[in-house]
N, C-alpha and C positions, 0 to 999 in steps of 0.2 A: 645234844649238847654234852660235852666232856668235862669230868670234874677231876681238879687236881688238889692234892693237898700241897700245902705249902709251909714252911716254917717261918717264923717272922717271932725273932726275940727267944730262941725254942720254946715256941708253944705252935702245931697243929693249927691249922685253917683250910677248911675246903672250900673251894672256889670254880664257881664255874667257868668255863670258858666255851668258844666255839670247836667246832673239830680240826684236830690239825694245828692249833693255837696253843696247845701244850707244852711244849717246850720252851715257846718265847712266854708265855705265861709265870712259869717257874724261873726264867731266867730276871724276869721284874721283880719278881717277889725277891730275889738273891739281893738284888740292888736297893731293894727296901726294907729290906733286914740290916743291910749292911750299912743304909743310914740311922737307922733304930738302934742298931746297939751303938754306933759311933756317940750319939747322942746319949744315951745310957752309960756308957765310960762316962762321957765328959760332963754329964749332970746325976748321975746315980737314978736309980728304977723312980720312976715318978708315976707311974700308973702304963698299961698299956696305951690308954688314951690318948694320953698329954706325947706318949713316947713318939707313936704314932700321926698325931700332929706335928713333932716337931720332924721327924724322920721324913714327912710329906712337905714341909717345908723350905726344907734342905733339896730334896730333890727338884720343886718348884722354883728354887733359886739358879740350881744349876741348870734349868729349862730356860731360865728369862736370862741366864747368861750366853747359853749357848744361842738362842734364839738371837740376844744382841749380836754376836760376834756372825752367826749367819750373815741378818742385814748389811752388818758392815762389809762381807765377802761378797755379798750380790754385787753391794755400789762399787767396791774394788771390780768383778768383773764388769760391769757395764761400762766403767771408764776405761779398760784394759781392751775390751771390744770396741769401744769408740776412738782409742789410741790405733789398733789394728786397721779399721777404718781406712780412718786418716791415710798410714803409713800406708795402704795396698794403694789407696788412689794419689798419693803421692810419687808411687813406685811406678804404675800406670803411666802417669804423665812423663816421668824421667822414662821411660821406655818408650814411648810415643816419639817424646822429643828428640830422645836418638835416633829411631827409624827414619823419620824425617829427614835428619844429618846423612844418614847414612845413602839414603834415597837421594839427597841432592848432592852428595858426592859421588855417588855412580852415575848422575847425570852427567855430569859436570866432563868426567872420565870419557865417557862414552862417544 
């Protein structure tokens, strides 16, 4: 197991991770600093804790937002594949139908 140190608010945290998990390890931590002190500007040091709570907050917001907007992209494609659908088996049959035309006017010819 691989230990990294990470800054959060400049204060030192060592933190375990798996191997190879290093990099994206410190790059979360970047993203949770960077709601910790957002939150720190905009309400003044209120303890590590509370900072911390609230910088975990903020990021769980932007999860249950992005998670929203996900859901709503599935349903966009599922209706966008069921539109596709549609349109190939409607293509199909406009294609069918011509052959047919086309078939009984070379008979017709012949």
């Amino acid at each position: 197991m691989a230990q990294v140190t990470v800054e959060v608010n400049g204060r030192p945290y060592a933190v375990g991770c798996e191997d190879g998990q290093e990099h994206h390890l410190v790059e979360l931590a970047k993203m949770f600093d960077k709601q910790v002190r957002h939150v720190s500007e905009d309400m003044g040091q209120l303890g590590d804790t509370r900072l911390f709570l609230m910088g975990a907050l903020l990021l769980a917001d932007e999860l249950a937002d992005a998670k929203g907007r996900l859901a709503s992209l599935q349903v966009e494609v599922g209706r966008l594949q069921a539109d596709r659908a549609r349109l190939e088996t409607r293509a199909v049959t406009a294609l069918e139908s011509a052959a047919q035309k086309i078939e009984k006017l070379a008979n017709v010819e012949a």
